[in-house]
N, C-alpha and C positions, 0 to 999 in steps of 0.2 A: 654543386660546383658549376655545371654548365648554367645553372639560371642567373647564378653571378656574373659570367661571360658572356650573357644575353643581355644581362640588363649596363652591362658595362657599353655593352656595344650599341646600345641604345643611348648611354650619354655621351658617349662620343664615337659618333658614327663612321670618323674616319683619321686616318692618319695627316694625311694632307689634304692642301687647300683646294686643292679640284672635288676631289671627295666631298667635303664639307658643305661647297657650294650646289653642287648635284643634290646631298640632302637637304638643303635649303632651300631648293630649287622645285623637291617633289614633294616639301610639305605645304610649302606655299601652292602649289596646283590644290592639294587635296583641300585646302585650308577655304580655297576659293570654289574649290565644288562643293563643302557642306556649304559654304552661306548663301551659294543659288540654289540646294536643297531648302534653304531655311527660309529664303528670299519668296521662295514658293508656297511655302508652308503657309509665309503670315499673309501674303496675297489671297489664300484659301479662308484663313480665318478672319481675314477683314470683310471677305463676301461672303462669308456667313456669318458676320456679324448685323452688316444691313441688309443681307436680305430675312435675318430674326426680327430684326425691326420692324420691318415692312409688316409683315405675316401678325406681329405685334401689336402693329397699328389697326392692320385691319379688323381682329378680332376684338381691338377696344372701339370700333365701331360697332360691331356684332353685339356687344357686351351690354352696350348705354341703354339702350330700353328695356332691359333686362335690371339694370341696376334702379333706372328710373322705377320699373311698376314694383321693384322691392321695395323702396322706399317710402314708395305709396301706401303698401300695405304695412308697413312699419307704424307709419301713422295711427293706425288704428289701434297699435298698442301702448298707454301710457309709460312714460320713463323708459321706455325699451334703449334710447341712446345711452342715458344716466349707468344705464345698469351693465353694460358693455362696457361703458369704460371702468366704472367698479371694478368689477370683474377681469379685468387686466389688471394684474398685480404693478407692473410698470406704471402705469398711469395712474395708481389707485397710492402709489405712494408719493404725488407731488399732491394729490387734492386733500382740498380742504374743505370742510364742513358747507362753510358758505358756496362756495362753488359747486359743488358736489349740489349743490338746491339750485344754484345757478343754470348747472346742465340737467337738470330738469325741465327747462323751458324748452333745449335742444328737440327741433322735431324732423331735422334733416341734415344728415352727412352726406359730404361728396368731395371726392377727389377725384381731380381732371387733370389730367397728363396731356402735354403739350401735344400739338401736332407733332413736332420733332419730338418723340420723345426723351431724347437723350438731354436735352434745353430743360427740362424741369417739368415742373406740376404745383397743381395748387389744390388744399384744402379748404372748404368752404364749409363752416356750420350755419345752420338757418335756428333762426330763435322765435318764438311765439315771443311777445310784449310778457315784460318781466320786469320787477320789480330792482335790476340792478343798469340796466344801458339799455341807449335807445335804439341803437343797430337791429337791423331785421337779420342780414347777415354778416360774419366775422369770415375774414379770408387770409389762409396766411400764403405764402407764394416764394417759393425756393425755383431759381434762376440761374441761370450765369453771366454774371456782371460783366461790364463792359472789358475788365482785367480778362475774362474766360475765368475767372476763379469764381465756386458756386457763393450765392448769395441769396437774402431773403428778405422780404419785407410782410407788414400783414395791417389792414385795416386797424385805422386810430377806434379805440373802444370809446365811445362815447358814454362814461357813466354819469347815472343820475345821483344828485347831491350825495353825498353820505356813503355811496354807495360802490367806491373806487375800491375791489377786491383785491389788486396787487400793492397798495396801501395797507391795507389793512393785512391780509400776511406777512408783510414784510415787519410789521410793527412787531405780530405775533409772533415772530419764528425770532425776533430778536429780543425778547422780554424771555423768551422760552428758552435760547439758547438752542433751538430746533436744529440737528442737523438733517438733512438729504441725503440719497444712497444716489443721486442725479444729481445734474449740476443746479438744476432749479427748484426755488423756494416752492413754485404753487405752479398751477397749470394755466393760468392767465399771465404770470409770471414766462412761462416759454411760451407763449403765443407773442408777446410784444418784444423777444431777446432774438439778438440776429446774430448776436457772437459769433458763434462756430456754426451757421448752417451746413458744411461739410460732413457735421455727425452729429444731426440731431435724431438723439433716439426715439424720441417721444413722436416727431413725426413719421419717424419708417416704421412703426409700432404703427401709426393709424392707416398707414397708406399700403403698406406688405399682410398686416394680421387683420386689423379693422376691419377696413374697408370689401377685402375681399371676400370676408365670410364672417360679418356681426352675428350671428346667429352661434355660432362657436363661441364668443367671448357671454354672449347670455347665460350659456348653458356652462359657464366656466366651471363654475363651482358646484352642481346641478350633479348628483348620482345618475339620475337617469332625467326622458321626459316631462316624467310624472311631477318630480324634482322643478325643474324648470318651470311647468303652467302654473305649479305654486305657487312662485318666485313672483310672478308676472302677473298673475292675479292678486298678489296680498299688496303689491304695488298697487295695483288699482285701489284695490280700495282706501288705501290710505289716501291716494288721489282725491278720493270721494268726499273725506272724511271734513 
């Protein structure tokens, strides 16, 4: 019964109009001292938001020759990009046959995040001379357009005769009736589509899991090391072969 007359008195705190205005009076103070607690609050998280930045930036200076003499040493092992993106279930279900031999050529990833990095980043594949375009390198580059709404563009693929890959999947996946678990038919297919660069999965899959530790997507499927040198040796040879 009294919590009845508590909470009665809570929705109407008073009889008359002076009353009323006195509570209206002391909820608007309080109302205005949480949002200069709040006021403060987000001032604290906007400067620890750019000074993470900062610390951010520094470290992807720290980082680049580091990623560089990785990639150096990558080099030395055939198909090692090929098999990393296999190896990712995500990216292993837009490729196709021909591509999947395609990124065989693949002998260098890199993604480079903006000065600003909040402005964007860009991936770059580097390709040895292959039998499908004449590109050394393919770049795709996620921005923020002149609107401030993010956007993307990526190197015109220059293929040779015959040998236009997102033709030719699109032909397949419509004679097949092929559906996707992603919004795209192939993976050269989302390299030249800029629809919705706001949520493109395939590239924060390269740029968050990729990129920061390939060595992980090798060994995806891999029990142990032992697992792994096998994997990367029987590619060689077939390289050889």
């Amino acid at each position: 019964m009294a919590t009845n007359k508590k909470m009665k008195k809570l929705e109407d705190p008073g009889s008359g109009d002076g009353n009323e205005s006195h509570y209206d009076l002391e909820i608007q103070k309080t109302l205005e001292e949480i949002d200069g607690c709040q006021n403060q609050i987000d001032g604290l998280n906007e400067k620890a938001s750019d000074e993470i930045l900062e610390v951010e930036k520094k470290y992807n200076k720290l980082r680049k020759p580091y990623f560089q003499k990785r990639n150096d040493i990558i080099k030395r092992i055939p198909n090692f990009w090929v098999i990393a993106f296999v190896n990712n279930k995500k990216i292993a279900e837009i490729l196709e046959e021909e591509e999947e031999d395609a990124l065989r050529y693949l002998n260098k990833l890199e993604v480079e995040e903006f000065e600003d990095i909040k402005s964007g980043y860009r991936i770059n594949f580097y390709f040895d001379e292959n039998p499908y375009f004449e590109n050394d390198v393919l770049t795709k580059e996620f921005h923020l357009g002149s609107t401030g709404d993010p956007a993307s563009q990526s190197t015109v693929i220059r293929w040779k005769e015959g040998a236009d890959l997102t033709k030719k999947s699109k032909n397949k996946n419509q004679s097949k009736g092929r559906k996707r678990t992603l919004s795209h038919r192939s993976f050269f297919d989302w390299f030249t589509d800029h629809g919705d660069p706001s949520s493109d999965e395939i590239a924060e899959l390269i740029k968050d899991d990729m990129w920061p530790n390939p060595l992980q997507m090798v060994k995806a499927k891999s029990q142990n090391k032992q697992d792994a040198r096998q994997q990367l040796l029987q590619v060689a040879r077939d390289i050889k072969k």
